[in-house]
Biopython code that builds the backbone (N, CA, C, O; Angstrom):
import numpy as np
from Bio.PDB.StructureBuilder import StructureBuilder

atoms = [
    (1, "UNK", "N", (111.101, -47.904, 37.873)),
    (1, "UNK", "CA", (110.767, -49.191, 37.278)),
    (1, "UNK", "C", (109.332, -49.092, 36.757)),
    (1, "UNK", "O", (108.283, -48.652, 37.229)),
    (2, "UNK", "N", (109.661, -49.628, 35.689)),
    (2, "UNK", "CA", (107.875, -49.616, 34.929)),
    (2, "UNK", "C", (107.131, -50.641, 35.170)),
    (2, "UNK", "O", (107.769, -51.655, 35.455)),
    (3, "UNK", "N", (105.540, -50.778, 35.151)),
    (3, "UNK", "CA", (104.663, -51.945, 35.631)),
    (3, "UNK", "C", (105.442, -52.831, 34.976)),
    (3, "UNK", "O", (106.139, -53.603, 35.634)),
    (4, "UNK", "N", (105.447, -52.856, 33.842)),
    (4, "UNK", "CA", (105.523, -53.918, 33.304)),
    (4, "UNK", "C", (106.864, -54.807, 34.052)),
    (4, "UNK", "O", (106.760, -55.927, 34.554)),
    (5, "UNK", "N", (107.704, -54.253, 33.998)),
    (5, "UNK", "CA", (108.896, -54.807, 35.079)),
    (5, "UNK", "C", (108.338, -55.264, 36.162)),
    (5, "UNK", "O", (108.324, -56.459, 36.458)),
    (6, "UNK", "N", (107.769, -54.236, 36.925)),
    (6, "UNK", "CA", (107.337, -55.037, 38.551)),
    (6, "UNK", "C", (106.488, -56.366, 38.018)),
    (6, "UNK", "O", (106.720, -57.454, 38.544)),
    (7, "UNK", "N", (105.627, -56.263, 37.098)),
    (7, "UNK", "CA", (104.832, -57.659, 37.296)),
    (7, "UNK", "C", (105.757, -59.016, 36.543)),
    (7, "UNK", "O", (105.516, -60.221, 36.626)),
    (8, "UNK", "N", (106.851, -58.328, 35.817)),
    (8, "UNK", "CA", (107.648, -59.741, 35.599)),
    (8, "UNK", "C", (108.243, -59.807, 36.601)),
    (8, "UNK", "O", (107.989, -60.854, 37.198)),
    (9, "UNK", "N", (109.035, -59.085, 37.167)),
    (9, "UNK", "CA", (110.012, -59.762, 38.891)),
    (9, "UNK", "C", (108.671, -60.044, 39.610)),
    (9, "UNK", "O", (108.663, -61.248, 39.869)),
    (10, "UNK", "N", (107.539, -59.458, 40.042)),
    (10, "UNK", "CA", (106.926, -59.829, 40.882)),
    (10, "UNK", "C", (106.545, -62.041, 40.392)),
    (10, "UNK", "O", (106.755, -63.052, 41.062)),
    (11, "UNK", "N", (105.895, -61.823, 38.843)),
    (11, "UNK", "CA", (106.116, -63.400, 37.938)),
    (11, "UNK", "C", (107.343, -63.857, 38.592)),
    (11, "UNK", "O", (107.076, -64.522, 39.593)),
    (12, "UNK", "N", (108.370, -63.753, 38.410)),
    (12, "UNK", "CA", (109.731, -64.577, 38.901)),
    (12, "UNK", "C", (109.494, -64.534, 40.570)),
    (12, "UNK", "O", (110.303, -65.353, 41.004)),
    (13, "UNK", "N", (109.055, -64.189, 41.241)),
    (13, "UNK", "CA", (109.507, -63.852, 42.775)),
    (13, "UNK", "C", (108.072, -65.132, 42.969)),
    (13, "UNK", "O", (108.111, -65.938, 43.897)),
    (14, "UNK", "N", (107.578, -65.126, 42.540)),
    (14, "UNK", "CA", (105.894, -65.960, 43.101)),
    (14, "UNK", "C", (106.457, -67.064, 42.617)),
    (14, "UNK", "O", (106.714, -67.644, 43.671)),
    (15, "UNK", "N", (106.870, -67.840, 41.672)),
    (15, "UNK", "CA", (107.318, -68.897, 41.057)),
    (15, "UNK", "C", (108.097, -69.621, 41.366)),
    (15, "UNK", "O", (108.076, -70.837, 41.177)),
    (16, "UNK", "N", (109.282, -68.713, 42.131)),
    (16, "UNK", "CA", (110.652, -69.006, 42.805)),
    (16, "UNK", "C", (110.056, -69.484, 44.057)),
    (16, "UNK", "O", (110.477, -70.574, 44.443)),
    (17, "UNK", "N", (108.981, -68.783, 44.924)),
    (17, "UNK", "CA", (108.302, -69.215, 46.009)),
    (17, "UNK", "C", (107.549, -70.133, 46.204)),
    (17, "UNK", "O", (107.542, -70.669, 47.312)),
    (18, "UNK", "N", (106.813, -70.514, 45.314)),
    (18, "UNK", "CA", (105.879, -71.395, 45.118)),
    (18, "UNK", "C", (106.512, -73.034, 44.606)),
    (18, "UNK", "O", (105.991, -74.133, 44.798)),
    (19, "UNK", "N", (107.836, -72.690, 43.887)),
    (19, "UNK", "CA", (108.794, -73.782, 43.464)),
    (19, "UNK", "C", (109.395, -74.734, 44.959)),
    (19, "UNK", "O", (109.417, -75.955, 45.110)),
    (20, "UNK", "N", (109.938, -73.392, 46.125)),
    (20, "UNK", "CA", (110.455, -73.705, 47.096)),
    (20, "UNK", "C", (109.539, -74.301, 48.293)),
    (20, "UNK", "O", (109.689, -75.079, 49.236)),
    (21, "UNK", "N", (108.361, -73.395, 47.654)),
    (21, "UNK", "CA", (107.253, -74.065, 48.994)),
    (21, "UNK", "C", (106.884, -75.634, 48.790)),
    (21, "UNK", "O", (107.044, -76.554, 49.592)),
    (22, "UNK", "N", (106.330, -75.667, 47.447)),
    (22, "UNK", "CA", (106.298, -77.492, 47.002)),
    (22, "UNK", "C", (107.265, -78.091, 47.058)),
    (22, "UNK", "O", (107.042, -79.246, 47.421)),
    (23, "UNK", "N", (108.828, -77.774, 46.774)),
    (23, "UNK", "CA", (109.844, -78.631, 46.879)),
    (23, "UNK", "C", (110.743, -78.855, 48.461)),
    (23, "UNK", "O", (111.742, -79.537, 48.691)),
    (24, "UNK", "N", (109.741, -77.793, 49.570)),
    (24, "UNK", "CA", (109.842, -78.134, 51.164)),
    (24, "UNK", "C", (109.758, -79.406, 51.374)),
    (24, "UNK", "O", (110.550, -80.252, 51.789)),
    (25, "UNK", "N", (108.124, -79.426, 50.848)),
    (25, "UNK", "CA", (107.207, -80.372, 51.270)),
    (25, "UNK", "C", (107.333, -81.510, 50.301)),
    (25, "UNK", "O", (106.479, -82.384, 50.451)),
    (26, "UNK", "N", (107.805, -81.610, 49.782)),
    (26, "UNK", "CA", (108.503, -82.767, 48.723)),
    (26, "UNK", "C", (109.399, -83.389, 49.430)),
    (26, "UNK", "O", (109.385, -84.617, 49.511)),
    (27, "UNK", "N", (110.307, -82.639, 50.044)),
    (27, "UNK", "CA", (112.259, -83.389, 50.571)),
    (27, "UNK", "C", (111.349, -83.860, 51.896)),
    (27, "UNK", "O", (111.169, -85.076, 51.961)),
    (28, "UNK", "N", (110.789, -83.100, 52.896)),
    (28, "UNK", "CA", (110.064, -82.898, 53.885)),
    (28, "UNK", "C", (109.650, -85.016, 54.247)),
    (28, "UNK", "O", (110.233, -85.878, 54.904)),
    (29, "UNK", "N", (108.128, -85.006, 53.213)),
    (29, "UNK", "CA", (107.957, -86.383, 53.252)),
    (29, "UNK", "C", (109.208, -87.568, 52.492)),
    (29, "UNK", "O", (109.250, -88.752, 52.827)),
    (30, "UNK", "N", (110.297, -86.850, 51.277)),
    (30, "UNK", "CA", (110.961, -88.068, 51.243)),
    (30, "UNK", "C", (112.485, -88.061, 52.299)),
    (30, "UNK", "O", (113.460, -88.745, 51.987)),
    (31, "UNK", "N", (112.470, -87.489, 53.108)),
    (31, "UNK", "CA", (113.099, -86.994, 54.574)),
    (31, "UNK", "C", (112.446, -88.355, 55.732)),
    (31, "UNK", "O", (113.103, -89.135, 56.421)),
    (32, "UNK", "N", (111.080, -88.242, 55.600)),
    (32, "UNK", "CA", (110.710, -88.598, 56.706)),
    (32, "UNK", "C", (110.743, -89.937, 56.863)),
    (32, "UNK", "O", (111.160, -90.560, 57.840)),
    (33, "UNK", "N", (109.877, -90.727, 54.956)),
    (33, "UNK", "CA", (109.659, -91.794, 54.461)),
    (33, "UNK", "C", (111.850, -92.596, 54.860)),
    (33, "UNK", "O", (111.889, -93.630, 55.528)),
    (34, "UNK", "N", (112.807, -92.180, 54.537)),
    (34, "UNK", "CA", (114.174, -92.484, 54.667)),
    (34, "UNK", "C", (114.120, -92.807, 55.722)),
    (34, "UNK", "O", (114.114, -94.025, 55.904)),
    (35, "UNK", "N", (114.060, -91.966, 56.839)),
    (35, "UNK", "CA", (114.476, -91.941, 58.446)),
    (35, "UNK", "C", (113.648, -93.504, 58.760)),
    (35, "UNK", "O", (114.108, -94.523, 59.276)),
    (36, "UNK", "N", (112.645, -93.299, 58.372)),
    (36, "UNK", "CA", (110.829, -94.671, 58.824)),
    (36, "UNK", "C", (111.783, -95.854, 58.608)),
    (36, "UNK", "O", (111.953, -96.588, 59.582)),
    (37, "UNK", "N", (112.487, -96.167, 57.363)),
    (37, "UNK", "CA", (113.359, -97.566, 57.045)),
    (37, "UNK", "C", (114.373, -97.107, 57.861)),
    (37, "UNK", "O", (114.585, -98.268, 58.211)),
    (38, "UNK", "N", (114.999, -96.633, 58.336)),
    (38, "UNK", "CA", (116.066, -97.060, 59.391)),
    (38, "UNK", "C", (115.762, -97.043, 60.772)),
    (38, "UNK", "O", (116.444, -97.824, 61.435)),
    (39, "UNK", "N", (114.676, -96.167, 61.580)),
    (39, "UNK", "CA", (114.003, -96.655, 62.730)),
    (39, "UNK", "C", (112.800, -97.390, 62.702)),
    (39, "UNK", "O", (111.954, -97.276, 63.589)),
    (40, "UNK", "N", (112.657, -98.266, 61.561)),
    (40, "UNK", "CA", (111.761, -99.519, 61.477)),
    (40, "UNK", "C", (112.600, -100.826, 61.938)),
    (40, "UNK", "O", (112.166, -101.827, 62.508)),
    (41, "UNK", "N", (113.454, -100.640, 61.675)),
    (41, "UNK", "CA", (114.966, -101.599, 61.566)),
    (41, "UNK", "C", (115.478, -101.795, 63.461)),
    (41, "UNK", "O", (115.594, -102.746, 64.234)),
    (42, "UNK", "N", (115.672, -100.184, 63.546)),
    (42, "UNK", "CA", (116.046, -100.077, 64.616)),
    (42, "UNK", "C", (114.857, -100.731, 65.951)),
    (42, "UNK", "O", (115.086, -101.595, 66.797)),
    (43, "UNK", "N", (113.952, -100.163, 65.782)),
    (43, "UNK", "CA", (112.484, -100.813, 66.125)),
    (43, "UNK", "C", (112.503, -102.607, 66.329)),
    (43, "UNK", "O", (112.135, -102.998, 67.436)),
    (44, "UNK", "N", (112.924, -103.695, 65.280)),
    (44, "UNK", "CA", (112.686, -104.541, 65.682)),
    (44, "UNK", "C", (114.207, -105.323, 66.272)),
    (44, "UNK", "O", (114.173, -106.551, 66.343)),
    (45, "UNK", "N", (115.226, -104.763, 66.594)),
    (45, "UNK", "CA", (116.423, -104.781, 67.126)),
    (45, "UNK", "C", (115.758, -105.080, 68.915)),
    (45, "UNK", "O", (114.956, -104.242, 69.330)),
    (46, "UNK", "N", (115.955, -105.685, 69.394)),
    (46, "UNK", "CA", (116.112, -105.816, 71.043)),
    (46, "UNK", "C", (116.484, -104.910, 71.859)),
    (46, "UNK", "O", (115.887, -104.656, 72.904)),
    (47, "UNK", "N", (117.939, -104.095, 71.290)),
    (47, "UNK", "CA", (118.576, -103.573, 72.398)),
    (47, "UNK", "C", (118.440, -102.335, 71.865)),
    (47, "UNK", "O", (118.462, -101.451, 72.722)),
    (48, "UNK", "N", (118.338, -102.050, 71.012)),
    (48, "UNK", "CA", (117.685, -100.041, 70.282)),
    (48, "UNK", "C", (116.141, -100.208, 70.334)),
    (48, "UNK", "O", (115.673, -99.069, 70.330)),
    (49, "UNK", "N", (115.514, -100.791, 70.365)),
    (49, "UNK", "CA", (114.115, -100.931, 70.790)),
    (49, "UNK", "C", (113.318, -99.334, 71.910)),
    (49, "UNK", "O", (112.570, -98.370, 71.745)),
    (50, "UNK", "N", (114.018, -99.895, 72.837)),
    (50, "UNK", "CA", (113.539, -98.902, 74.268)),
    (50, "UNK", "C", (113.996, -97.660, 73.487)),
    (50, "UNK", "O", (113.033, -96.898, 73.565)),
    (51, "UNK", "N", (114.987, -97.043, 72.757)),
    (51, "UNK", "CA", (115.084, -95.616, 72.471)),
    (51, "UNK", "C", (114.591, -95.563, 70.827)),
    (51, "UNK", "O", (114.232, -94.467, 70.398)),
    (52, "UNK", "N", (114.583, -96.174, 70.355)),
    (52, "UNK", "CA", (113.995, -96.125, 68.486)),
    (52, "UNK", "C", (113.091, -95.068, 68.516)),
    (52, "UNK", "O", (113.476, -94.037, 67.964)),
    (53, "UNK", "N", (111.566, -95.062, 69.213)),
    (53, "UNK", "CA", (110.642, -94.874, 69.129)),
    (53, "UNK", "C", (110.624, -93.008, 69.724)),
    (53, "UNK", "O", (109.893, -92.062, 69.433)),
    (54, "UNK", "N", (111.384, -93.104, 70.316)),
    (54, "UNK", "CA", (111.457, -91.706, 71.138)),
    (54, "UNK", "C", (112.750, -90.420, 70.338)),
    (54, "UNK", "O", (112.669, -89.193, 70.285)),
    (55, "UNK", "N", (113.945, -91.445, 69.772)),
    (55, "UNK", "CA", (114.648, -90.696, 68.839)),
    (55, "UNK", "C", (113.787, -90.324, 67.425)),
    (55, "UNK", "O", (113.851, -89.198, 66.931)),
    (56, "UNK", "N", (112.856, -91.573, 66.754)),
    (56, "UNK", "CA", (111.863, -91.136, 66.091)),
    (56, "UNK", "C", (111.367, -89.977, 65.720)),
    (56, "UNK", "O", (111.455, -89.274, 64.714)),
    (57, "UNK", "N", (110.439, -89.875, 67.463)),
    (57, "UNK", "CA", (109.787, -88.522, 67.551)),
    (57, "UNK", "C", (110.624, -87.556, 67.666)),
    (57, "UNK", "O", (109.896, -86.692, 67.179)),
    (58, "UNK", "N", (111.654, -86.960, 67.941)),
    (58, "UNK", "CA", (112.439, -85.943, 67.901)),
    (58, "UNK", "C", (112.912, -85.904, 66.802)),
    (58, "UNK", "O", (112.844, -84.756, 66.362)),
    (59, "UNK", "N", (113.412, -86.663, 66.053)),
    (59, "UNK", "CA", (114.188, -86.273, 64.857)),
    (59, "UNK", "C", (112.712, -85.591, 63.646)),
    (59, "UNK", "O", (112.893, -84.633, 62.894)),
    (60, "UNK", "N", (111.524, -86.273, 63.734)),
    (60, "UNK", "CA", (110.713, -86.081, 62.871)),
    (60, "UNK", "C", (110.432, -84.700, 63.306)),
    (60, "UNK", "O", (110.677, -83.808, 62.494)),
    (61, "UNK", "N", (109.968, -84.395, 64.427)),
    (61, "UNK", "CA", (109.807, -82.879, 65.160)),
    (61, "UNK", "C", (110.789, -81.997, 64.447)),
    (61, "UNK", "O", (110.538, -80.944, 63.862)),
    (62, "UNK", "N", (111.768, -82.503, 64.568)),
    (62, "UNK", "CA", (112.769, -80.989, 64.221)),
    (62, "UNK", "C", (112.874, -81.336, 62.943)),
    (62, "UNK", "O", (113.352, -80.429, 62.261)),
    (63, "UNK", "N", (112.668, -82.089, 62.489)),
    (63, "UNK", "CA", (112.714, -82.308, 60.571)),
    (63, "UNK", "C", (111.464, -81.237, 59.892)),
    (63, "UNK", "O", (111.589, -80.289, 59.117)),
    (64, "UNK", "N", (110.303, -81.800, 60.504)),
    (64, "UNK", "CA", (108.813, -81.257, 60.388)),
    (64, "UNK", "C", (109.034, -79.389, 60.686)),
    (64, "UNK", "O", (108.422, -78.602, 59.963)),
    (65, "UNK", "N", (109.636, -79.060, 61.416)),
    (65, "UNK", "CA", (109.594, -77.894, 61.958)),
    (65, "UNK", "C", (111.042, -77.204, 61.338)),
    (65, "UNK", "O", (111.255, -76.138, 61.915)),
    (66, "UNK", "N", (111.957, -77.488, 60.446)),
    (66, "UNK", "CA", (112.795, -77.051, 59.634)),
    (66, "UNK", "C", (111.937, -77.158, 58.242)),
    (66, "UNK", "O", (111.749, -76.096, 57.648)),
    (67, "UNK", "N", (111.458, -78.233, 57.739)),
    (67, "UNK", "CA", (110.858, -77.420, 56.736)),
    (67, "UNK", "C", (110.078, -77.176, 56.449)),
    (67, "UNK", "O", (109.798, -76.940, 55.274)),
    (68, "UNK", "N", (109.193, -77.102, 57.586)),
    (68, "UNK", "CA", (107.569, -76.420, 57.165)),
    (68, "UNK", "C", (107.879, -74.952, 57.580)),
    (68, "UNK", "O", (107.105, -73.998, 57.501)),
    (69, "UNK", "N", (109.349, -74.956, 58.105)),
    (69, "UNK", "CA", (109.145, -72.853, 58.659)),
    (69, "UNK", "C", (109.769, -72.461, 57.043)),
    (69, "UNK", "O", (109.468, -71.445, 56.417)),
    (70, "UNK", "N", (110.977, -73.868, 56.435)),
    (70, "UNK", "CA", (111.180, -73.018, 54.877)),
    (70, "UNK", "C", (110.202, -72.643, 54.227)),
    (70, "UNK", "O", (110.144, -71.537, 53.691)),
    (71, "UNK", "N", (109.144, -73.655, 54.175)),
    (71, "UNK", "CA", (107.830, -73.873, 53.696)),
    (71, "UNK", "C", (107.252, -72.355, 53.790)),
    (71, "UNK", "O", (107.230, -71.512, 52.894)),
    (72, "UNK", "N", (106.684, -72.222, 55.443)),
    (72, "UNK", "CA", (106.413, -70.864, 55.553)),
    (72, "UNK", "C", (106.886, -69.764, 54.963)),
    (72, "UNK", "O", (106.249, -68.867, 54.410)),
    (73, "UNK", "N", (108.531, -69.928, 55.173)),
    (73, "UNK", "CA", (108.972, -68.028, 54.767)),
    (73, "UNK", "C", (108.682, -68.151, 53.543)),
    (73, "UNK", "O", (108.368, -67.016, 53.186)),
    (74, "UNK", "N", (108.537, -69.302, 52.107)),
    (74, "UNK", "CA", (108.490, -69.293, 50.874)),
    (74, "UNK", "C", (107.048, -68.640, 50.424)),
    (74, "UNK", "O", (106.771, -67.677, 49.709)),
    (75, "UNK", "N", (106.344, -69.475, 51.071)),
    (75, "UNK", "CA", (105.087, -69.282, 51.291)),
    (75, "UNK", "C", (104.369, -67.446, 51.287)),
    (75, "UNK", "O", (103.472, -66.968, 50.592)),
    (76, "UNK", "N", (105.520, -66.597, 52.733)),
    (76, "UNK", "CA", (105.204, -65.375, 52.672)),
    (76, "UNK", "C", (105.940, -64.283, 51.990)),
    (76, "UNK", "O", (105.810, -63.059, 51.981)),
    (77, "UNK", "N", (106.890, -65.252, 51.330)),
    (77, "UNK", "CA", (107.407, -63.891, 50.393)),
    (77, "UNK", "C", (107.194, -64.013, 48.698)),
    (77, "UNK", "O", (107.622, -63.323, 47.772)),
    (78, "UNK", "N", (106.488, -64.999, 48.735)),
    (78, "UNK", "CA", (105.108, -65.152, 47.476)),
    (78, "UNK", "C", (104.257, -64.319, 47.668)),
    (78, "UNK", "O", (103.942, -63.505, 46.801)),
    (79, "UNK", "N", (103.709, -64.365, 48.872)),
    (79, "UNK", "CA", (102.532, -63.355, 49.433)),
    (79, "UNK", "C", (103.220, -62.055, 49.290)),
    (79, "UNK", "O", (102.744, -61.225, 48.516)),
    (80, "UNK", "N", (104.362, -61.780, 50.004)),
    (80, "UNK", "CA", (104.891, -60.243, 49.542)),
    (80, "UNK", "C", (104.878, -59.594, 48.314)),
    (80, "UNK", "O", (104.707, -58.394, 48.100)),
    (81, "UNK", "N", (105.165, -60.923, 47.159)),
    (81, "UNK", "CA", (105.584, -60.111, 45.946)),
    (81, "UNK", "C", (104.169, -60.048, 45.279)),
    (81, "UNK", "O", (104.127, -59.361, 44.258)),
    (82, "UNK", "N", (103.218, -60.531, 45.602)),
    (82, "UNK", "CA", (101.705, -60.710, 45.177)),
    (82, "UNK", "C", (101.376, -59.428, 45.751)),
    (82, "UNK", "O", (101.287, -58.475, 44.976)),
    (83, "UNK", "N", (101.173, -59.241, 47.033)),
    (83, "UNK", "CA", (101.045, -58.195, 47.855)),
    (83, "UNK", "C", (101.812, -56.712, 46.974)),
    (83, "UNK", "O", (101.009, -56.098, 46.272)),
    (84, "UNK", "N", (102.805, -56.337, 46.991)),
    (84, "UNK", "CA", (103.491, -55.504, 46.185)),
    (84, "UNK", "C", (103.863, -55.267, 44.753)),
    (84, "UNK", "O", (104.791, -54.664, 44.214)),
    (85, "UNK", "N", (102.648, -56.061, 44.238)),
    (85, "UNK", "CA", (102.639, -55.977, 42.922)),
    (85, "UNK", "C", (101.211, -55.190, 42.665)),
    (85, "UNK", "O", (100.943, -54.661, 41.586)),
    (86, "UNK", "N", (100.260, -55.188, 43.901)),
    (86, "UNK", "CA", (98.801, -55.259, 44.180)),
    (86, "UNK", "C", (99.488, -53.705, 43.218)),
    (86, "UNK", "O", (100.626, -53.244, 43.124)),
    (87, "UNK", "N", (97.867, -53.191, 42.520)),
    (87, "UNK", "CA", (97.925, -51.492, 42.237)),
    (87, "UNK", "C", (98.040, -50.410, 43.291)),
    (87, "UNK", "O", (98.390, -49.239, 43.142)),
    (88, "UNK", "N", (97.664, -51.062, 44.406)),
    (88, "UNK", "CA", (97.128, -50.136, 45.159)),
    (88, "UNK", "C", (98.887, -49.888, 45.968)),
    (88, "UNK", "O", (99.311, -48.990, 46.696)),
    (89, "UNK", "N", (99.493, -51.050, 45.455)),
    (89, "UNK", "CA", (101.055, -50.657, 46.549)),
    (89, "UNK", "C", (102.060, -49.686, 46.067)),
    (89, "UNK", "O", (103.099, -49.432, 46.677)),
    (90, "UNK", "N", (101.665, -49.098, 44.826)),
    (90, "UNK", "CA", (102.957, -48.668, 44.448)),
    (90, "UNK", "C", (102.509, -47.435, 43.703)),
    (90, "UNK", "O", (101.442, -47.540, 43.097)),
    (91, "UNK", "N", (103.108, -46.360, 43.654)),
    (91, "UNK", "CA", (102.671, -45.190, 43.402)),
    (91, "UNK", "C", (103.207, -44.576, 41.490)),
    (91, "UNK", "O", (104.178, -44.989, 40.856)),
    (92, "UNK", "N", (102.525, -43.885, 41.191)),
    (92, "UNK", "CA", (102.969, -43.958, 39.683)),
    (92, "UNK", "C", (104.277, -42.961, 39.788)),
    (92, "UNK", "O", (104.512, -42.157, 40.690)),
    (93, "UNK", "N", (105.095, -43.248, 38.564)),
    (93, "UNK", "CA", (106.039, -42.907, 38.190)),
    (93, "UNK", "C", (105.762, -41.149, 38.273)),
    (93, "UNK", "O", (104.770, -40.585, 37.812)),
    (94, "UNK", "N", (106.646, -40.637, 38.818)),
    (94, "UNK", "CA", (106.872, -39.096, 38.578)),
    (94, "UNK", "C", (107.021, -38.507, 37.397)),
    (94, "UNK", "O", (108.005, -39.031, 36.875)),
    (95, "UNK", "N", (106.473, -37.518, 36.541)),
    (95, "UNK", "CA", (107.528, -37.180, 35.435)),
    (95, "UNK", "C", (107.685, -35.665, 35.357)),
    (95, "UNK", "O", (106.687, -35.016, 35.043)),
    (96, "UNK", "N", (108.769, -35.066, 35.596)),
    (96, "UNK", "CA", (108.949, -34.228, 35.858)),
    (96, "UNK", "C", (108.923, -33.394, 34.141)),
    (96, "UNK", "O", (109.600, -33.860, 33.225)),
    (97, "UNK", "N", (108.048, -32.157, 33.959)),
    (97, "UNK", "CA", (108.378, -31.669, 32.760)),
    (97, "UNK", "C", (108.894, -30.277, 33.012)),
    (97, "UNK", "O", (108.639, -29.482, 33.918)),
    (98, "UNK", "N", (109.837, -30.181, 31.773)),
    (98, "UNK", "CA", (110.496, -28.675, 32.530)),
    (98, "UNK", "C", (110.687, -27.770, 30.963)),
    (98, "UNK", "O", (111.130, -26.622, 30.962)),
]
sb = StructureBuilder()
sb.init_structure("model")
sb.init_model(0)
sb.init_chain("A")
sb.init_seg("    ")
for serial, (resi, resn, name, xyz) in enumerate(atoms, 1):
    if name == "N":
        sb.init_residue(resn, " ", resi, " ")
    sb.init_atom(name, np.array(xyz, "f"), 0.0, 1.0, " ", f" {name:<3s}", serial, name[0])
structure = sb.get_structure()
Protein backbone atom coordinates (compact mmCIF):
# COMPACT_ATOMS: atom_id res chain seq x y z
CA UNK A 1 0.00 0.00 0.00
CA UNK A 2 1.25 3.40 -0.95
CA UNK A 3 1.35 6.59 1.51
CA UNK A 4 -0.87 8.05 -0.20
CA UNK A 5 -3.50 5.23 0.49
CA UNK A 6 -2.55 4.87 4.17
CA UNK A 7 -3.22 8.60 4.76
CA UNK A 8 -6.67 8.40 2.96
CA UNK A 9 -7.91 5.17 5.07
CA UNK A 10 -6.00 6.52 7.90
CA UNK A 11 -8.54 10.29 6.72
CA UNK A 12 -11.59 7.82 6.71
CA UNK A 13 -10.65 5.81 9.98
CA UNK A 14 -10.16 9.35 12.18
CA UNK A 15 -13.48 10.76 10.82
CA UNK A 16 -15.45 7.59 11.26
CA UNK A 17 -14.03 7.91 14.96
CA UNK A 18 -14.38 11.19 15.70
CA UNK A 19 -18.12 11.05 14.01
CA UNK A 20 -18.84 8.12 16.62
CA UNK A 21 -17.11 9.74 19.51
CA UNK A 22 -19.39 13.11 19.17
CA UNK A 23 -22.43 11.17 18.22
CA UNK A 24 -21.78 8.93 21.84
CA UNK A 25 -21.99 11.93 23.55
CA UNK A 26 -24.83 13.39 21.63
CA UNK A 27 -27.47 10.12 22.17
CA UNK A 28 -25.57 9.92 25.69
CA UNK A 29 -27.13 13.52 26.97
CA UNK A 30 -30.39 13.13 24.71
CA UNK A 31 -30.62 9.49 26.57
CA UNK A 32 -30.35 11.04 29.79
CA UNK A 33 -32.41 14.47 29.19
CA UNK A 34 -35.64 11.45 28.05
CA UNK A 35 -35.17 9.20 31.11
CA UNK A 36 -35.15 13.06 33.56
CA UNK A 37 -39.08 13.52 32.05
CA UNK A 38 -40.16 10.21 33.04
CA UNK A 39 -38.41 9.95 36.56
CA UNK A 40 -39.43 13.61 37.14
CA UNK A 41 -43.01 12.31 36.78
CA UNK A 42 -42.26 9.33 38.62
CA UNK A 43 -40.63 11.59 41.41
CA UNK A 44 -43.76 13.54 42.14
CA UNK A 45 -46.10 10.28 42.22
CA UNK A 46 -46.51 9.21 46.11
CA UNK A 47 -46.12 5.66 45.75
CA UNK A 48 -42.88 5.49 43.06
CA UNK A 49 -41.43 8.30 45.01
CA UNK A 50 -39.26 6.06 47.63
CA UNK A 51 -37.66 4.11 44.47
CA UNK A 52 -37.65 7.01 41.48
CA UNK A 53 -34.61 8.51 42.80
CA UNK A 54 -32.44 5.37 43.28
CA UNK A 55 -33.68 3.61 39.83
CA UNK A 56 -32.52 7.13 38.50
CA UNK A 57 -29.11 6.63 39.66
CA UNK A 58 -28.61 3.23 38.24
CA UNK A 59 -30.10 3.55 35.06
CA UNK A 60 -27.98 6.89 34.43
CA UNK A 61 -24.75 4.86 35.74
CA UNK A 62 -25.06 2.19 33.29
CA UNK A 63 -26.29 4.60 30.51
CA UNK A 64 -23.13 6.97 31.34
CA UNK A 65 -20.82 3.97 31.39
CA UNK A 66 -22.19 2.30 27.97
CA UNK A 67 -21.50 5.24 26.19
CA UNK A 68 -18.71 6.91 27.37
CA UNK A 69 -16.71 3.27 27.01
CA UNK A 70 -18.28 3.63 23.03
CA UNK A 71 -17.03 7.04 23.41
CA UNK A 72 -13.67 5.68 24.57
CA UNK A 73 -12.97 2.75 22.09
CA UNK A 74 -13.92 5.55 19.22
CA UNK A 75 -11.86 7.82 20.75
CA UNK A 76 -8.72 5.10 20.68
CA UNK A 77 -8.98 3.81 17.44
CA UNK A 78 -8.79 7.47 16.05
CA UNK A 79 -5.70 7.52 18.09
CA UNK A 80 -4.61 4.18 16.38
CA UNK A 81 -5.13 5.28 12.92
CA UNK A 82 -3.33 8.75 13.76
CA UNK A 83 -0.77 6.71 15.55
CA UNK A 84 -0.18 4.34 12.38
CA UNK A 85 -0.24 6.72 9.94
CA UNK A 86 2.70 8.55 12.13
CA UNK A 87 6.12 8.17 9.51
CA UNK A 88 7.85 6.70 11.93
CA UNK A 89 5.17 3.48 11.98
CA UNK A 90 5.50 2.06 8.84
CA UNK A 91 8.39 0.99 6.90
CA UNK A 92 8.99 1.87 3.12
CA UNK A 93 7.90 -0.19 0.41
CA UNK A 94 10.48 -2.91 -0.75
CA UNK A 95 11.43 -2.90 -4.36
CA UNK A 96 12.97 -5.63 -5.42
CA UNK A 97 15.18 -5.08 -8.78
CA UNK A 98 16.29 -8.03 -10.66
Amino acid sequence: MNEQNRNWWAGVADIAATGLNHGASKLERVHLSIADETFDILQRVPVTRPWSEGVRHIHHGISRLSYRSVSLVASSLGMLARTANSPESFKPDIKLHE
